[in-house]
C-alpha positions as CSV (number, residue, x, y, z in Angstrom):
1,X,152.8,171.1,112.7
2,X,151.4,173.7,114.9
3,X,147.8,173.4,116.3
4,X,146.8,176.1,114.1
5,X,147.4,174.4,111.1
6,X,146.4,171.0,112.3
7,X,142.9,173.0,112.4
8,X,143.6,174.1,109.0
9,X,143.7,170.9,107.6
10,X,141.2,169.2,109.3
11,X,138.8,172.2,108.3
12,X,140.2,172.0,104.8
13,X,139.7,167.9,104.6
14,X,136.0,168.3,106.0
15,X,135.0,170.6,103.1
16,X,136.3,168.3,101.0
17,X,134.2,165.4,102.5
18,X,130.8,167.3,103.0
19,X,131.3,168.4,98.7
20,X,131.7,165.0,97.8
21,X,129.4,163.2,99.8
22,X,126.9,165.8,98.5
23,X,128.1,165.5,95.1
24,X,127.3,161.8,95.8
25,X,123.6,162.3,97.1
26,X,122.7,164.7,93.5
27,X,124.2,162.0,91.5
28,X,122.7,159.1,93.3
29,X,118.8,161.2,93.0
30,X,119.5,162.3,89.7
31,X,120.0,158.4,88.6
32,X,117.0,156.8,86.5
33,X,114.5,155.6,89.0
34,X,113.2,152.6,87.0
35,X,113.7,150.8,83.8
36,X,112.1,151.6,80.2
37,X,111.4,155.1,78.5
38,X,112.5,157.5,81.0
39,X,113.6,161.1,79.9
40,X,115.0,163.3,82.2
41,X,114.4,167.2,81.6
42,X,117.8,169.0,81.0
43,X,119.9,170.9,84.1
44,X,119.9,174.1,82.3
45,X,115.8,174.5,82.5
46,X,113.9,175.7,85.7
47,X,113.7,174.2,88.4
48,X,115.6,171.1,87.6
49,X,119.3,172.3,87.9
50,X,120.2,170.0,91.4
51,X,117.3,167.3,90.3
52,X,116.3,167.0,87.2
53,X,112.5,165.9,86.6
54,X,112.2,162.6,84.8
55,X,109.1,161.5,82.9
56,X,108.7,157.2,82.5
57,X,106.1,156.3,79.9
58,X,104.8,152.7,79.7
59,X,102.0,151.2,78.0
60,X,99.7,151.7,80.9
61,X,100.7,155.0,82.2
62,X,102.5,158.1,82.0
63,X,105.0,158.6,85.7
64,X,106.2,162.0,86.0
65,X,108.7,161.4,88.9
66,X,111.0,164.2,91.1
67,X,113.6,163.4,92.9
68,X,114.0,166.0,96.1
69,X,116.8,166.7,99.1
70,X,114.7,163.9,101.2
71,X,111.7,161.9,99.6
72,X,110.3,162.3,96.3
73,X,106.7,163.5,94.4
74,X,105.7,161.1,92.0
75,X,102.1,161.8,89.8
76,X,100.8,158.9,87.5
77,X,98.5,159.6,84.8
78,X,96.5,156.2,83.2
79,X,96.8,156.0,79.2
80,X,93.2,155.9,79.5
81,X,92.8,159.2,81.2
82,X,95.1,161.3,79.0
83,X,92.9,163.4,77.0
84,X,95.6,165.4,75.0
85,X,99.7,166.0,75.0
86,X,100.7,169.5,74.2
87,X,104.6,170.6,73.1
88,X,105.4,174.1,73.8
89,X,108.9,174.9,72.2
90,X,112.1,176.9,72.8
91,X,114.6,178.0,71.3
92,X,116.6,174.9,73.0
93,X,114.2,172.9,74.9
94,X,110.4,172.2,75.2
95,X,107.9,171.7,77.9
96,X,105.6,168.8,77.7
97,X,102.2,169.1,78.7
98,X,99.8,165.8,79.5
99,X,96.7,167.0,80.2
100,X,94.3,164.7,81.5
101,X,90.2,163.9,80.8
102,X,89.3,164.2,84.4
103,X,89.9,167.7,84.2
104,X,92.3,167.8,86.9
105,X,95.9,169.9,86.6
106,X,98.3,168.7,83.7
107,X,101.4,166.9,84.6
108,X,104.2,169.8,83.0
109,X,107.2,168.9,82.1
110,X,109.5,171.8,81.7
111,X,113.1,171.6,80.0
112,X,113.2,168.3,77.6
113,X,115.3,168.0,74.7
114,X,113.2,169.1,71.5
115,X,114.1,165.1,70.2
116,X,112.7,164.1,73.7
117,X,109.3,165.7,74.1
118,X,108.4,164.7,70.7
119,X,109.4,161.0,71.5
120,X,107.4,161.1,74.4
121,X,104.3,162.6,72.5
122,X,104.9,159.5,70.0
123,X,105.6,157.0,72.3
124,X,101.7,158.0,74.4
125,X,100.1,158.3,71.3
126,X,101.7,154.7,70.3
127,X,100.5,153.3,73.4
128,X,97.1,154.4,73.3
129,X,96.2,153.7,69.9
130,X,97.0,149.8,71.0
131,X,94.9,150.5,74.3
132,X,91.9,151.5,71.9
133,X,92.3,149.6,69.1
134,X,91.1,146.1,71.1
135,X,90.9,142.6,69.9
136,X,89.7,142.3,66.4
137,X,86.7,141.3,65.2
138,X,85.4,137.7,65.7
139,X,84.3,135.0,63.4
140,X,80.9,136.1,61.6
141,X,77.7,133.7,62.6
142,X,79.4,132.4,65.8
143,X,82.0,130.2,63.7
144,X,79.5,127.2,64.4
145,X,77.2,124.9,62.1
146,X,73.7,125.0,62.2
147,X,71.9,121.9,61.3
């Protein structure tokens, strides 16, 4: 081999390294980053082609959680505080928005599957219909004798 094409392939085996080990960090932020109802907007919609957006909903709170080059932005909404969810749909996908009753700026969640954003508009309205509905009703009179 000359020296030429010992650059060659060095060059040529480099490339290959710095595609896969970058192929590696989008797969490894674009994993789930807990456990539970996560949904993850689709790679086709905006803004979410490299790392895709991903909503958790759990019976306390709503995460909307995105992943970036280094770090992360994470916004959590309390059941409590969610005033009203809102489906705005495509011809493919939907955007969710969770607007909140502080009056402070919705959490948006552009490019879900259709199946998905309605699942998550279930699955809050699920979880705060237990969150308002409360303990039932106690014994009438105390439950004690009176003498």
């Amino acid at each position: 081999m000359t020296g030429e094409s010992d650059w060659l392939w060095l060059s040529v085996v480099l490339a290959v390294a710095v595609v896969l080990l970058l192929g590696l960090w989008i797969w490894r932020k674009g994993r789930p980053f807990a456990s539970g109802d996560i949904f993850r907007a689709s790679r086709l919609s905006r803004g979410n082609h490299l790392f895709p957006t991903q909503v958790l909903i759990t019976a306390t709170s709503v995460v909307q959680f995105t992943p970036r080059w280094i770090g992360r932005q994470e916004e959590t909404i309390h059941m409590a505080h969610i005033a009203s969810v809102k489906i705005v749909t495509g011809i493919m996908l939907s955007n969710v928005l969770i607007e909140t009753s502080g009056g402070s700026d919705p959490i948006v969640c552009h490019g879900h599957h259709k199946g998905d954003a309605t699942r998550i508009k279930t699955l809050i309205e699920g979880y705060q219909t237990s969150l308002y509905r409360g303990p039932g009703p106690g014994p009438v009179g105390g439950g004690g004798f009176v003498r």
